[in-house]
Backbone as ProteinMPNN parsed JSONL, in Angstrom:
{"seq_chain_A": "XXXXXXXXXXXXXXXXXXXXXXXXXXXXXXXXXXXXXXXXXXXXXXXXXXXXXXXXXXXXXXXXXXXXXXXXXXXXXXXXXXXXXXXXXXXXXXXXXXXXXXXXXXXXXXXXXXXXXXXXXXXXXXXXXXXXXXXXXXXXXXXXXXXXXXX", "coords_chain_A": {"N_chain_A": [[91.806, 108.096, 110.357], [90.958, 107.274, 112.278], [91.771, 108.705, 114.805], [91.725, 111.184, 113.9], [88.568, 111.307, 114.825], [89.02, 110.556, 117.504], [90.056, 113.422, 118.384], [88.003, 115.094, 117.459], [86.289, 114.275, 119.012], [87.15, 114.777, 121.525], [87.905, 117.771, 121.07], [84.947, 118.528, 121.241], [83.916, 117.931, 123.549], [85.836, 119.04, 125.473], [84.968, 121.733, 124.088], [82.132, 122.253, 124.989], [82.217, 121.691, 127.315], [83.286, 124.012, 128.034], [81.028, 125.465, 127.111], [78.966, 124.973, 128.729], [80.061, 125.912, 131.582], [80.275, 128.716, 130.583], [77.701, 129.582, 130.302], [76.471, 128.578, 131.606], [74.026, 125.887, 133.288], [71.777, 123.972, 131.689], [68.205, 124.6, 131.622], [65.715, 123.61, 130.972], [63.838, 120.364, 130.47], [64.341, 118.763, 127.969], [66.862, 120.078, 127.198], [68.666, 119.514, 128.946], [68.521, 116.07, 129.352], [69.406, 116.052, 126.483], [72.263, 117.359, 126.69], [73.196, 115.299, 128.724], [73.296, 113.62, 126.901], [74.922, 113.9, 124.994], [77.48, 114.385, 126.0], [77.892, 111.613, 127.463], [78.08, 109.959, 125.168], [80.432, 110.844, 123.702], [82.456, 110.211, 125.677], [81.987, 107.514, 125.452], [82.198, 106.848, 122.332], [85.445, 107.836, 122.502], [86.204, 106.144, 124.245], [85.645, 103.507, 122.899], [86.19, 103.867, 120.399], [89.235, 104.149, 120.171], [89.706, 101.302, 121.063], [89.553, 99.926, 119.158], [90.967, 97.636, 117.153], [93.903, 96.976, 115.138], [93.264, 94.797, 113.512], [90.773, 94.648, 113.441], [88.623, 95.022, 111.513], [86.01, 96.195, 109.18], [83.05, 96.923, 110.292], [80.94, 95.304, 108.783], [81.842, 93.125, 108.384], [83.133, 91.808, 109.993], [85.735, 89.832, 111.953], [86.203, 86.246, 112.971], [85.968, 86.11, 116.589], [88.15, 84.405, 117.708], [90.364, 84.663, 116.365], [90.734, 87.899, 116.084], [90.873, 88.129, 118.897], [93.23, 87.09, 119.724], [94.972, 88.374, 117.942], [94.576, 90.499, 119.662], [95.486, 90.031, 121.966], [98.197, 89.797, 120.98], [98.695, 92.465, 120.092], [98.772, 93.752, 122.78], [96.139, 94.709, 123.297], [92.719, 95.072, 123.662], [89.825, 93.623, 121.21], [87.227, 95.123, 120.141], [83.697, 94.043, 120.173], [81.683, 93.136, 117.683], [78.957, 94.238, 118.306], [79.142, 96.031, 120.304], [80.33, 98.368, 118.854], [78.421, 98.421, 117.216], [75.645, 99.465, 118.886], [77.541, 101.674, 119.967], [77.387, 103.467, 117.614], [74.518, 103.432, 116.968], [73.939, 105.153, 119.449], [75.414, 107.518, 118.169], [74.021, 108.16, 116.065], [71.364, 108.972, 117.18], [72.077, 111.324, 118.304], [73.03, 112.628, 116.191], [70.121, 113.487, 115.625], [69.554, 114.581, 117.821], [71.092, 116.884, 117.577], [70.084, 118.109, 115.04], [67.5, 118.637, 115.961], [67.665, 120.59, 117.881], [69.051, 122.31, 116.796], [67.059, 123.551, 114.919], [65.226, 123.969, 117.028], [66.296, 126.237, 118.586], [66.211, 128.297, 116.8], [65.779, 131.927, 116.518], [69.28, 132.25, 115.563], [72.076, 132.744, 117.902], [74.076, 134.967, 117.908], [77.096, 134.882, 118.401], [80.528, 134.423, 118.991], [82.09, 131.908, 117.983], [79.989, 130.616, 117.509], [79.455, 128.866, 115.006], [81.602, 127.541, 114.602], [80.803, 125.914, 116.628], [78.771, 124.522, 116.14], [79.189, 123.361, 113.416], [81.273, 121.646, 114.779], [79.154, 120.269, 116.028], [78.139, 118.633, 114.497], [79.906, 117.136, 112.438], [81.515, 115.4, 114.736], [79.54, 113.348, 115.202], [79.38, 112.302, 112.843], [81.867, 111.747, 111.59], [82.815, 109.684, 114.188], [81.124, 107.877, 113.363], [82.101, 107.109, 110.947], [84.64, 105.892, 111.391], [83.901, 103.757, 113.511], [82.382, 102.332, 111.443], [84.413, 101.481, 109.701], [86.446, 100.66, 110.808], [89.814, 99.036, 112.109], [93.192, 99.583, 110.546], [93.698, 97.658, 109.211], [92.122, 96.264, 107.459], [91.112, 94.33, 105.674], [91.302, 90.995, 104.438], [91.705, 88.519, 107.164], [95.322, 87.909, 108.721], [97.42, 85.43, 108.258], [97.957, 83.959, 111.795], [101.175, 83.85, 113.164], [102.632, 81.586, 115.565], [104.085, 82.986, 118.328], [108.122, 82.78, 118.679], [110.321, 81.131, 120.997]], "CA_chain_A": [[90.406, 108.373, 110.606], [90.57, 107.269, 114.333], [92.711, 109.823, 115.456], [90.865, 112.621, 113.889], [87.206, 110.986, 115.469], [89.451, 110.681, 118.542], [90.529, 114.276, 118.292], [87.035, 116.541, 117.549], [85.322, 114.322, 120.213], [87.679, 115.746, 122.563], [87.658, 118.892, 121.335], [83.658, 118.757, 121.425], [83.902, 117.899, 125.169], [86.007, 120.655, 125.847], [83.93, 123.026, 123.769], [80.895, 121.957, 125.53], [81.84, 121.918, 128.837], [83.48, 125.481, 128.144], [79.364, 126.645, 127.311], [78.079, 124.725, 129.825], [80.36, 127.025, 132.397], [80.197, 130.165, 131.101], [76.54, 129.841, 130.01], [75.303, 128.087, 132.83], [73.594, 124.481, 132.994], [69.749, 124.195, 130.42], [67.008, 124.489, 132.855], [64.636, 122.105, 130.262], [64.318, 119.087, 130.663], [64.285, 118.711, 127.056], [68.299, 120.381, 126.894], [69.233, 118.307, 129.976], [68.916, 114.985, 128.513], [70.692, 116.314, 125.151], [73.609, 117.046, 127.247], [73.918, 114.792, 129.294], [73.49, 112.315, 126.206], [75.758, 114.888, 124.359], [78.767, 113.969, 126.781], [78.2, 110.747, 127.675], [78.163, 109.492, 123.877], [81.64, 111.437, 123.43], [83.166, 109.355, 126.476], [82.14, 106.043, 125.033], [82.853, 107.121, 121.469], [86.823, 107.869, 122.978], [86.935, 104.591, 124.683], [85.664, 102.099, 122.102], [87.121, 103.601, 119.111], [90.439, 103.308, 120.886], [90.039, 100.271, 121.219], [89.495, 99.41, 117.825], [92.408, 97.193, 116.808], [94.379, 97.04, 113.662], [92.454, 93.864, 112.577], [88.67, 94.312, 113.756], [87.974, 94.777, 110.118], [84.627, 96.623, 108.786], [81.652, 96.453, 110.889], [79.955, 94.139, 108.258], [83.148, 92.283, 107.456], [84.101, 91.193, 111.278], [86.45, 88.802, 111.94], [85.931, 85.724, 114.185], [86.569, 86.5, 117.845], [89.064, 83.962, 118.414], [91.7, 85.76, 115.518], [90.711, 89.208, 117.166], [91.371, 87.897, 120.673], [94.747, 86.23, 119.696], [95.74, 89.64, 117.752], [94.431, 92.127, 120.42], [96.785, 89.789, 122.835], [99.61, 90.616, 120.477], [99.579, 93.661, 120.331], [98.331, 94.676, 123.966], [94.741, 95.983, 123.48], [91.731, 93.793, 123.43], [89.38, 93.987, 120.388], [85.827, 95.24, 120.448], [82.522, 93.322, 119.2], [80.002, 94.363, 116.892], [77.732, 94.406, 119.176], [79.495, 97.693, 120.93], [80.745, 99.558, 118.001], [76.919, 98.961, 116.686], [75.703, 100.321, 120.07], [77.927, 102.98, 120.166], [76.943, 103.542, 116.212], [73.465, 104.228, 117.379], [74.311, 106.088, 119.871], [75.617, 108.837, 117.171], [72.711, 108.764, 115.356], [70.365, 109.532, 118.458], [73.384, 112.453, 118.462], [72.734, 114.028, 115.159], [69.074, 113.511, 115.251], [69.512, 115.465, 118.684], [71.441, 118.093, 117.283], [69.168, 118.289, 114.117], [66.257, 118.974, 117.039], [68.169, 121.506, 118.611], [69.292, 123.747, 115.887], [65.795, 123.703, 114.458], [64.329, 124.823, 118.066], [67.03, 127.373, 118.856], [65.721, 129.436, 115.664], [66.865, 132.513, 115.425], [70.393, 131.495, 116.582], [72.497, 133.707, 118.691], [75.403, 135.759, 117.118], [77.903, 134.686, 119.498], [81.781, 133.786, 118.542], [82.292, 130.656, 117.807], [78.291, 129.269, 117.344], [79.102, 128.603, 114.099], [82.758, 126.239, 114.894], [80.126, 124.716, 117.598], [77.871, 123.986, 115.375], [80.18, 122.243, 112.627], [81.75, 120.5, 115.273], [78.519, 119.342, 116.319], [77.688, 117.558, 113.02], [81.222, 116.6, 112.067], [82.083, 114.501, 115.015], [79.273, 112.282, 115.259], [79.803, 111.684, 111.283], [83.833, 111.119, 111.948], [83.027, 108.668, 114.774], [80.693, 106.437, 112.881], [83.065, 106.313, 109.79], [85.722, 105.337, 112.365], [83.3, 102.657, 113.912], [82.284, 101.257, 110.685], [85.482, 101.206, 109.08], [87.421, 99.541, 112.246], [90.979, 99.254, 112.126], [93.14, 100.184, 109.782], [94.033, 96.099, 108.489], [90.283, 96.03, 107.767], [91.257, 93.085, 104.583], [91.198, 89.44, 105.216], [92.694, 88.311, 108.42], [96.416, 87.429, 107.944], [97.947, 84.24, 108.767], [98.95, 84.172, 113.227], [102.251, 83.013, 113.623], [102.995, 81.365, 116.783], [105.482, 83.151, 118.618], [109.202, 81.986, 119.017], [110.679, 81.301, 122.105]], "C_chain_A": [[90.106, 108.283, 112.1], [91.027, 108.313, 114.704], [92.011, 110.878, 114.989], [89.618, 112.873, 114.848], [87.724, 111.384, 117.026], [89.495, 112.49, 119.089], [89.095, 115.207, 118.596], [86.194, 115.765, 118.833], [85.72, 114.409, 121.381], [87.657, 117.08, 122.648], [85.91, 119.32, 121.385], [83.86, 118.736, 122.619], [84.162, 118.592, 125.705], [85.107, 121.788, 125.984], [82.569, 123.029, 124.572], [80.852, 122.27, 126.801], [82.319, 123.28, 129.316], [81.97, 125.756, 128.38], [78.939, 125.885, 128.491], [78.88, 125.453, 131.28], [80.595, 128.203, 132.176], [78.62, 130.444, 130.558], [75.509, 129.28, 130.709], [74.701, 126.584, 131.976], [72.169, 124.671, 132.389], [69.274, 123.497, 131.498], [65.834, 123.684, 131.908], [64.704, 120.793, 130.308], [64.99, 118.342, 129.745], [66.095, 118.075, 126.727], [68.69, 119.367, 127.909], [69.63, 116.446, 129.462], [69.87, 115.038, 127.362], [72.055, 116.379, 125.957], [73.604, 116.094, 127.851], [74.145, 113.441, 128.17], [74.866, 112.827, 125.094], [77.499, 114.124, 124.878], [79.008, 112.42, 127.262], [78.586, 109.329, 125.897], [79.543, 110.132, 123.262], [82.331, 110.983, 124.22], [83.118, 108.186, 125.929], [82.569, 105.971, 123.613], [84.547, 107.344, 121.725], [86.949, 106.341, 122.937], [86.606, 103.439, 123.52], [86.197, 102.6, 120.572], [88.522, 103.381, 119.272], [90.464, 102.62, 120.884], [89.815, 99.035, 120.231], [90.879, 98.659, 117.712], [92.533, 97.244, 115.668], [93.565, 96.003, 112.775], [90.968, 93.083, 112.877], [88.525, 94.093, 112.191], [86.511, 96.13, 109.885], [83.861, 95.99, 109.826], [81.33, 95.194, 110.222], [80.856, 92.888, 108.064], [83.764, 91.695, 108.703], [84.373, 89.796, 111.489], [86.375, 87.386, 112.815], [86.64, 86.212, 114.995], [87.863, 86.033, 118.011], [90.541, 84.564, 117.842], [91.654, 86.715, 116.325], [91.276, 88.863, 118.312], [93.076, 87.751, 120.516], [95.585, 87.39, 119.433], [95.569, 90.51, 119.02], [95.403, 91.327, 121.239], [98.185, 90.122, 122.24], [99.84, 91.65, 120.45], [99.033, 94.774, 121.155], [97.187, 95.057, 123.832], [93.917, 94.728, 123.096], [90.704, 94.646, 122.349], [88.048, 94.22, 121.006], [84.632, 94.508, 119.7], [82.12, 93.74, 118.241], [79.192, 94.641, 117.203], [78.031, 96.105, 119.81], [79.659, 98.45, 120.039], [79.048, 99.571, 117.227], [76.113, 99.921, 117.563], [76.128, 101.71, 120.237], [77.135, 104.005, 118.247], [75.354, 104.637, 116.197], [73.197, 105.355, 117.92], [74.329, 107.644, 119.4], [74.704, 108.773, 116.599], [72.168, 109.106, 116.086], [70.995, 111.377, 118.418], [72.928, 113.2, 117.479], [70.946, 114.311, 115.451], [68.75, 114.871, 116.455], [69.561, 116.851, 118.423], [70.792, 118.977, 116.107], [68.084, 119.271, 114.866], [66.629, 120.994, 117.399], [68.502, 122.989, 117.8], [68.337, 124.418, 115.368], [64.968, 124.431, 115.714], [64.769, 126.173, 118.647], [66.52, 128.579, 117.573], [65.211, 130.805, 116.329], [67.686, 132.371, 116.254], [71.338, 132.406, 116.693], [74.011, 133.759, 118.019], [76.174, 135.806, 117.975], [79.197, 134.218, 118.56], [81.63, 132.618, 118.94], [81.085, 129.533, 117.771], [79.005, 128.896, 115.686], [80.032, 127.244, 113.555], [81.732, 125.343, 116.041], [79.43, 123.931, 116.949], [78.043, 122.921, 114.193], [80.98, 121.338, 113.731], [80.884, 119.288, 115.815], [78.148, 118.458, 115.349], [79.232, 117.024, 112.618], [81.483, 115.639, 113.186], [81.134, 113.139, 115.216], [79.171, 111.659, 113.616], [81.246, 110.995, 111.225], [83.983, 109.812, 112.558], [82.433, 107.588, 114.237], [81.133, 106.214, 111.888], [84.019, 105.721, 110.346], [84.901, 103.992, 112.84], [82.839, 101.606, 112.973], [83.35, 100.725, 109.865], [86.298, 100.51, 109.441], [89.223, 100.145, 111.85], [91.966, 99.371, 110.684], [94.189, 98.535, 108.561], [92.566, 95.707, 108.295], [90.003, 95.439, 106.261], [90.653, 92.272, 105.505], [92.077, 89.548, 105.525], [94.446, 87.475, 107.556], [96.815, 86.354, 108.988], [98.441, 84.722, 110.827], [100.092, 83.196, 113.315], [102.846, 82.941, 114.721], [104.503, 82.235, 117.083], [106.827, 82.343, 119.18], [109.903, 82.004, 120.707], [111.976, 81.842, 121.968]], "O_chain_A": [[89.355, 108.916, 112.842], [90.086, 109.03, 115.042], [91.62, 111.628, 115.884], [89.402, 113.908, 115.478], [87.148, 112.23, 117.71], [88.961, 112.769, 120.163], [88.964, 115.886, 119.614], [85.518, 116.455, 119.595], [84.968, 114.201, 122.333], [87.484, 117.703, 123.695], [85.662, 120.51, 121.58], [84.072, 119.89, 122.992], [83.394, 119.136, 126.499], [84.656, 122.461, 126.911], [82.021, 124.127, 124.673], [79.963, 122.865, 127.411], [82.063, 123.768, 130.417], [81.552, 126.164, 129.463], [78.44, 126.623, 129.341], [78.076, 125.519, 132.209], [81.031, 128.944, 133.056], [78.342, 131.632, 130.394], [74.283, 129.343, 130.617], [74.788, 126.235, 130.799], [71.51, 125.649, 132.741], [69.578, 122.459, 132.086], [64.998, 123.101, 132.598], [65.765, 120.186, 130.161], [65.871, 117.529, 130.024], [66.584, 116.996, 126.393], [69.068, 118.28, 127.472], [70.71, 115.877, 129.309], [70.864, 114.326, 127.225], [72.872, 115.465, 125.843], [74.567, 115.536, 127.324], [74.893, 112.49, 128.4], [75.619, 112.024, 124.543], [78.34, 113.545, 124.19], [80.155, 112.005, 127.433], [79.164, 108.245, 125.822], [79.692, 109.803, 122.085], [83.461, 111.16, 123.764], [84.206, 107.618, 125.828], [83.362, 105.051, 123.413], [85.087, 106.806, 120.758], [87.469, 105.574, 122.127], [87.414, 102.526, 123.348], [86.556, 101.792, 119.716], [89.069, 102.505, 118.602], [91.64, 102.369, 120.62], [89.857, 97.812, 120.366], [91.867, 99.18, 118.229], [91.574, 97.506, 114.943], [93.243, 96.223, 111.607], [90.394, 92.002, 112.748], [88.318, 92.966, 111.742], [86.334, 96.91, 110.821], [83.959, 94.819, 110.19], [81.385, 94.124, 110.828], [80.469, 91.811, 107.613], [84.838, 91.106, 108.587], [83.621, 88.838, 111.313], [86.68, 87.829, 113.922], [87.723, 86.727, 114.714], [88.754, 86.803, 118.368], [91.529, 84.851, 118.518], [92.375, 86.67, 117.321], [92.302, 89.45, 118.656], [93.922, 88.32, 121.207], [96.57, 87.675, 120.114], [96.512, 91.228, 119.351], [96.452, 91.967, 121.316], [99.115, 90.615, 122.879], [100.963, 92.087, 120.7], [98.824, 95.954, 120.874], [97.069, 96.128, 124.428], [94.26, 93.727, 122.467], [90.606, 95.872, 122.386], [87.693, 93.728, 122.077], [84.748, 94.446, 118.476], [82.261, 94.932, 117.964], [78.438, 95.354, 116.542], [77.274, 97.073, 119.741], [79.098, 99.526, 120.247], [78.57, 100.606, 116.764], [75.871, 101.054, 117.147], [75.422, 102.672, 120.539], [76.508, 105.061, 118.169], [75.092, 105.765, 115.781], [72.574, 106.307, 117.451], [73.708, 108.609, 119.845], [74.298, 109.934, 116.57], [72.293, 110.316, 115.897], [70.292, 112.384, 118.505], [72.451, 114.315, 117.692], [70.597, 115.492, 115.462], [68.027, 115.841, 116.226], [68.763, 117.742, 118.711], [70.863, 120.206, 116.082], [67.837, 120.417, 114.49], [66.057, 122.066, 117.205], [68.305, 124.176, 118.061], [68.414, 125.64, 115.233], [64.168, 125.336, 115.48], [64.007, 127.037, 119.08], [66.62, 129.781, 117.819], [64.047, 130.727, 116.721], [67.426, 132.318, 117.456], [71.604, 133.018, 115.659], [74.797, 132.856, 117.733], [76.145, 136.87, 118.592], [78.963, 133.684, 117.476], [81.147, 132.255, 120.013], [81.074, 128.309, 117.904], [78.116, 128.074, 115.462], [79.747, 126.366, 112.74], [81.969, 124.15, 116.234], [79.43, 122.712, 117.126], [77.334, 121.933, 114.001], [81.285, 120.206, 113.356], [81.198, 118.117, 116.031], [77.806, 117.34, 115.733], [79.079, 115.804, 112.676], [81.809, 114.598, 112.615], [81.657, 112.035, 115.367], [78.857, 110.484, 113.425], [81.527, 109.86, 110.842], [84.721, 108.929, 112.123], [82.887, 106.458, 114.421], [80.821, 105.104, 111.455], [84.397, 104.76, 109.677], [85.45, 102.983, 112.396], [82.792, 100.407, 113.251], [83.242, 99.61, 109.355], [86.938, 99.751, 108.714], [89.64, 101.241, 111.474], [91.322, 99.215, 109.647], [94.962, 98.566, 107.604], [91.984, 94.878, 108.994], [89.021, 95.807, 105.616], [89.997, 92.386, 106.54], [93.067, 90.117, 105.066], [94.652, 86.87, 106.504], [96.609, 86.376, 110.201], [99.16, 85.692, 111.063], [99.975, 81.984, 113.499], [103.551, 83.87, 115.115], [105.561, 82.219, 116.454], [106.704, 81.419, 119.984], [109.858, 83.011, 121.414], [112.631, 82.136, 122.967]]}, "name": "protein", "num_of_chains": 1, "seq": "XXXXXXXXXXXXXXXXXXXXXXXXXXXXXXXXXXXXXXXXXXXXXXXXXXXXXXXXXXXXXXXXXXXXXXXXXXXXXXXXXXXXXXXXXXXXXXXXXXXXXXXXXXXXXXXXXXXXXXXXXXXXXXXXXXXXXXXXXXXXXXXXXXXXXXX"}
């Protein structure tokens, strides 16, 4: 599930910053904010689901810090709160509600190749990333025993 979330909100970024150079930058103020909240909510979506570890757990189901900390030192990557993956969480909703806005004001919508893969990608990845954010890693049971390492 990460790796896919990982995946369309790269290829959204792409796709996006393809229209935004061959269709020029939105002179509204309106569109302006959408993008720039468009792209910057697809950078922090990358970085903190990455950095999901194997045993964040469920959003609702998170683990104490000090397990997380001890695992993300094992295996190289530091875990994320709930506080950020809720954050970022929001984030994607602001995202669809955006894109909700947008499709509804664009009416009647321009017969162009590929509006219609833009358009599913725009609703598909902020759905992908917040099943990825609430779902966490992919040990997302109860925590398993840490066994000190051997020298």
């Amino acid at each position: 599930m990460k790796i896919v979330a990982v995946i369309c909100n790269v290829v959204l970024f792409a796709f996006t910053g393809m229209v935004l150079l061959t269709d020029g930058l939105p002179t509204q103020a309106a569109y302006i904010v959408f993008n720039v909240w468009l792209l910057l909510t697809l950078i922090v979506n990358v970085v903190v689901i990455s950095r999901i570890g194997a045993n964040d757990g469920r959003l609702w189901l998170q683990m104490p810090r000090t397990t997380a900390d001890e695992q993300g030192e094992a295996d190289g990557r530091r875990s994320t709160s709930a506080f950020v993956r809720v954050a970022v969480a929001l984030c994607n909703v602001v995202l669809l509600g955006f894109t909700g806005w947008a499709f509804v004001d664009q009416y009647p919508h321009p017969e162009e190749d590929g509006f219609v893969a833009f358009i599913v990608l725009m609703v598909l990845t902020p759905i992908l990333s917040l099943a990825a954010l609430v779902r966490g890693g992919a040990g997302a049971g109860p925590p398993r025993p840490h066994l000190p390492r051997q020298a």
